[in-house]
Legacy VTK file of the C-alpha trace (Angstrom):
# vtk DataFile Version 3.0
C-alpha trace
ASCII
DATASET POLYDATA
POINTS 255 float
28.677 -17.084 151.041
31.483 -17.402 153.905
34.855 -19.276 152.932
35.913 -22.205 155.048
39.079 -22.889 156.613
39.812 -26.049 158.472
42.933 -26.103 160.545
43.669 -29.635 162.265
45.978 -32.360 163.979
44.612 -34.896 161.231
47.331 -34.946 158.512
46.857 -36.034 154.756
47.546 -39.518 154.559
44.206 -40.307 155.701
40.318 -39.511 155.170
39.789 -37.524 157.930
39.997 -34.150 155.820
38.610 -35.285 152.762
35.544 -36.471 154.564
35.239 -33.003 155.997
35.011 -31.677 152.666
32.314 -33.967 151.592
30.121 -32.853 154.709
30.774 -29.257 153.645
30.210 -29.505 150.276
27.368 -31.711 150.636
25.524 -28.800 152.618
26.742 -26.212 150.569
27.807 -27.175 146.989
28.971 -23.651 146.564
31.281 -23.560 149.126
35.250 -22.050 149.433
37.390 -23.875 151.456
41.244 -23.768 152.184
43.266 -25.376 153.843
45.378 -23.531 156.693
47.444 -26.854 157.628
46.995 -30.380 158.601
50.206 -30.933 159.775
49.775 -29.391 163.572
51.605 -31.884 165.976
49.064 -34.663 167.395
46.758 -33.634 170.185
48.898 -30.158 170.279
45.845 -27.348 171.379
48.979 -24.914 171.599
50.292 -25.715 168.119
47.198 -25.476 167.126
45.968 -22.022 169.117
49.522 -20.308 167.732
48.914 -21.198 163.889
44.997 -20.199 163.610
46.367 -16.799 165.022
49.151 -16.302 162.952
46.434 -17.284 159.632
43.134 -16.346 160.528
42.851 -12.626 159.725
44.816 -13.082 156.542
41.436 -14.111 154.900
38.320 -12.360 153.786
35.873 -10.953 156.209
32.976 -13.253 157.630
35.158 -16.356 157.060
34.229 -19.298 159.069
37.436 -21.195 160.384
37.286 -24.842 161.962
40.063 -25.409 164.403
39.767 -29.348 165.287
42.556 -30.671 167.331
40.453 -32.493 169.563
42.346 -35.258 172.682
38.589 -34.990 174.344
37.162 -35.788 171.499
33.783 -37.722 172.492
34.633 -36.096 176.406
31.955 -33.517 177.915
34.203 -31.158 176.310
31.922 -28.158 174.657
31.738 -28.113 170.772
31.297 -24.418 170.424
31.095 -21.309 167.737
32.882 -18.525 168.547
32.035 -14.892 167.093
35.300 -12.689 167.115
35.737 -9.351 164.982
34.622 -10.534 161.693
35.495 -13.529 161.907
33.535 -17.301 163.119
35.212 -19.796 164.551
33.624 -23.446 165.272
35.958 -26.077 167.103
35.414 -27.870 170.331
36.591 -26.133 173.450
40.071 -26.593 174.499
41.602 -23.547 174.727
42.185 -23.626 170.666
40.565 -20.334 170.748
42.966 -18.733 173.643
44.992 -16.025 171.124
41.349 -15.117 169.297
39.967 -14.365 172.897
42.787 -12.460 174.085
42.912 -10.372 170.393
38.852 -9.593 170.814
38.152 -9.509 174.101
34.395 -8.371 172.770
33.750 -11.595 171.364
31.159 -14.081 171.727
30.796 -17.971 172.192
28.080 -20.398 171.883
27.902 -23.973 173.231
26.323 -25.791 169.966
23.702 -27.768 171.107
21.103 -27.469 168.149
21.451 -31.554 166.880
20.049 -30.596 163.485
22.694 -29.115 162.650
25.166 -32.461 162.762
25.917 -35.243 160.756
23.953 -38.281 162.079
24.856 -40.446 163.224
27.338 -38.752 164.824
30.628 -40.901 166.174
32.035 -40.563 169.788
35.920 -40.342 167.677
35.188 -37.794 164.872
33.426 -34.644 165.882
35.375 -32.854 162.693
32.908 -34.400 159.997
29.818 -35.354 162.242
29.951 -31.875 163.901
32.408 -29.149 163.374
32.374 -29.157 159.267
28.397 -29.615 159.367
28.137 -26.531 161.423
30.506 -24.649 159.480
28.548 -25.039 156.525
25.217 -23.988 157.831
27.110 -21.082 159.215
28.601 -20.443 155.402
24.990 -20.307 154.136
24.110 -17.776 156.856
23.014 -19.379 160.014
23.608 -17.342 162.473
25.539 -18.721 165.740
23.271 -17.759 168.398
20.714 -20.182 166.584
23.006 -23.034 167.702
22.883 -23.062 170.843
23.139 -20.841 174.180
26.254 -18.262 174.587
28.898 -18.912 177.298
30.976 -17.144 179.472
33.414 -19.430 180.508
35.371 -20.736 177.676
38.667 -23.172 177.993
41.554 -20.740 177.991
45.289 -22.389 177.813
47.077 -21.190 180.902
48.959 -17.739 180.190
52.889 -17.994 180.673
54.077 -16.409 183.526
57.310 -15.155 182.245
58.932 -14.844 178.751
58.972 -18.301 177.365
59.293 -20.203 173.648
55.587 -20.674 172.750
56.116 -21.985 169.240
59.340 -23.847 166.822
58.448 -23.246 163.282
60.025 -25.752 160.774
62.865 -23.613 159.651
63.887 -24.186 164.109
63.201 -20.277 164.598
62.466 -20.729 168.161
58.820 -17.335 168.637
58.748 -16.188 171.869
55.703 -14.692 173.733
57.335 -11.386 173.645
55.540 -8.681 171.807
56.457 -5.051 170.828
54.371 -3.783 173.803
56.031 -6.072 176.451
59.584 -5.989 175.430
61.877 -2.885 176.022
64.453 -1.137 173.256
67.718 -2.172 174.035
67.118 -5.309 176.121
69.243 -8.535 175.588
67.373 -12.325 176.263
69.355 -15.318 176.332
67.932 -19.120 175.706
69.402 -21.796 177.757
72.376 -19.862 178.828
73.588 -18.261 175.492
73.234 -14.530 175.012
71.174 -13.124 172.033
72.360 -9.637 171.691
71.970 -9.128 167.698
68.809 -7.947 166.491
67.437 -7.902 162.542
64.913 -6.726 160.308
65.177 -9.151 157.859
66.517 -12.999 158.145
69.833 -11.950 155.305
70.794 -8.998 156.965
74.552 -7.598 157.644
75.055 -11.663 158.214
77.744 -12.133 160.849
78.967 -15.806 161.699
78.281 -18.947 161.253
75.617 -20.336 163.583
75.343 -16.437 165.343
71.668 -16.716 166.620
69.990 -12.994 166.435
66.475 -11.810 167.011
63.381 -10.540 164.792
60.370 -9.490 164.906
57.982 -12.289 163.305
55.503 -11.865 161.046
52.908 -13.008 163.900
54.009 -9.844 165.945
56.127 -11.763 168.147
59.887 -11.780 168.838
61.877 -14.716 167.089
65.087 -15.933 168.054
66.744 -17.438 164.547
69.460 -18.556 162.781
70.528 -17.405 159.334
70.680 -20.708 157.381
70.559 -22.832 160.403
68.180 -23.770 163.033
67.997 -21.917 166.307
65.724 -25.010 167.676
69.168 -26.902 167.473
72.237 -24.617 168.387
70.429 -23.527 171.364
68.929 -26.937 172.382
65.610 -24.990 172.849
61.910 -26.419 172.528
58.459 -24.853 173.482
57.834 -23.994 177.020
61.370 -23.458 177.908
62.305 -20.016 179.506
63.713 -16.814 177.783
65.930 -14.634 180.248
65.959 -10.975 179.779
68.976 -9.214 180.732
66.861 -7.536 183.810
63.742 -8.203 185.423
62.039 -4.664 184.073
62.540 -5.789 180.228
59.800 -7.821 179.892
56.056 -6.412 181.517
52.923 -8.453 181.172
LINES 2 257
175 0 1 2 3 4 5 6 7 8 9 10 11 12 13 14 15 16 17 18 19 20 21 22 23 24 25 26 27 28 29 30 31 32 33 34 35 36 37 38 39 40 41 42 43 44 45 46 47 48 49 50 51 52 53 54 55 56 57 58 59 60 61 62 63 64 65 66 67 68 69 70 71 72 73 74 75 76 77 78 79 80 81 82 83 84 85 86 87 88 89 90 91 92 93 94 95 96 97 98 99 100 101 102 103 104 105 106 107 108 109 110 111 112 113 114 115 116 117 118 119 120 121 122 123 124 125 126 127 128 129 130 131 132 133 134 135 136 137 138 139 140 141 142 143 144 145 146 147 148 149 150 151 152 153 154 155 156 157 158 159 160 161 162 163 164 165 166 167 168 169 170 171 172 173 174
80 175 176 177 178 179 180 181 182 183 184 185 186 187 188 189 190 191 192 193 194 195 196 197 198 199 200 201 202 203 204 205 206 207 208 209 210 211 212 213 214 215 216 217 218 219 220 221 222 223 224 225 226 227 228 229 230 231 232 233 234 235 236 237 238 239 240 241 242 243 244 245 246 247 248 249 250 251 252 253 254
């Protein structure tokens, strides 16, 4: 048996994720399922893209992990499975799946098409029970995904940043960059709306300077961080997703 996560826009005041759970389990009484979050900003595909790739390989081997953050729900968007390492993914396609493609570039995705395999009837506003969790739950029992439908070549991707940018604000305000250990160069200095980061850490508490000094770290998605030791970055530096991060010279950063 596969575990089950389900990763979504639909917060928990709500049915929405219960009811998920109740297809699932009604498939597959046996099932494991956790919860990643429900708390992604609504309609966010890039919230939601960063956080299944900072989770997803945390969990066992073969688990099955619904992504639904869904604006086109009931659209000609896709509904697909996605086969990636050792790892399934199910979720309509939006570019949710962007980081997975990029990390497996071997993978493999299906347009789900088999009807058996949903919830019917199934409603035009909530693909997550009447699609995505059924076919999660076959997949848990073994179903394999290119019985659901025909593979694809062309899946959504989100568009890739052209330069060094803030991709993601956590809820402490650390403001994670795009910048990885293989794109950024030793000794290079970046600077957020005008202020200079300089100051770089292992570890949030150490050799603490002043008050409100921003610094940067290496995250534990594998992407540079620009924080604030007791404070939020997000607010001394005024800086939000999508906003540019300067290197100190053009040759820092190569993509």
């Amino acid at each position: 048996m596969r575990a089950i996560t389900l990763l979504t826009d639909f917060g928990t005041a709500d049915y929405f994720v219960g009811a998920m759970k109740g297809v699932i389990l009604s498939i597959n009484p046996q099932a494991v399922i956790a919860d990643i979050t429900h708390e992604i900003p609504a309609q966010d595909v890039a919230a939601g893209a960063f956080t299944l790739l900072a989770a997803y390989d945390t969990f066992p081997e073969g688990t099955v992990h619904v992504a639904v953050v869904d604006p086109g729900v009931g659209s000609a968007r896709r509904p697909i499975v996605v086969s990636a390492g050792e790892y399934l993914f199910v979720g309509p396609d939006n570019g949710t799946f962007t980081y997975i493609f990029d990390r497996d570039p071997a993978f493999e995705a299906f347009h789900i098409t088999q009807t058996k395999y949903f919830r019917q009837p199934v409603s035009n506003t909530f693909h997550g029970r009447d699609i995505f969790a059924p076919v999660a739950a076959a997949l848990s029992t073994g179903v394999n995904p290119t019985s659901l439908g025909p593979p694809i070549s062309d899946p959504i991707r989100l568009s890739p940043p052209a330069e060094p940018q803030i991709i993601h604000v956590d809820r402490f305000g650390n403001l994670i960059t795009n910048i990885t250990r293989d794109t950024f160069k030793d000794g290079a200095s970046l600077a957020v709306n005008g202020r200079v980061i300089s100051v770089f850490r292992s570890f949030f508490g150490e050799n603490v300077g002043e008050a409100n000094e921003p610094f940067a770290i290496w995250g534990s998605a594998g992407f540079l961080e620009i924080a604030v030791n007791g404070g939020s970055a997000a607010e001394l530096l005024r800086g939000k997703r999508g906003y540019r991060v300067t290197l100190d010279s053009p040759n820092s950063f190569t993509s």
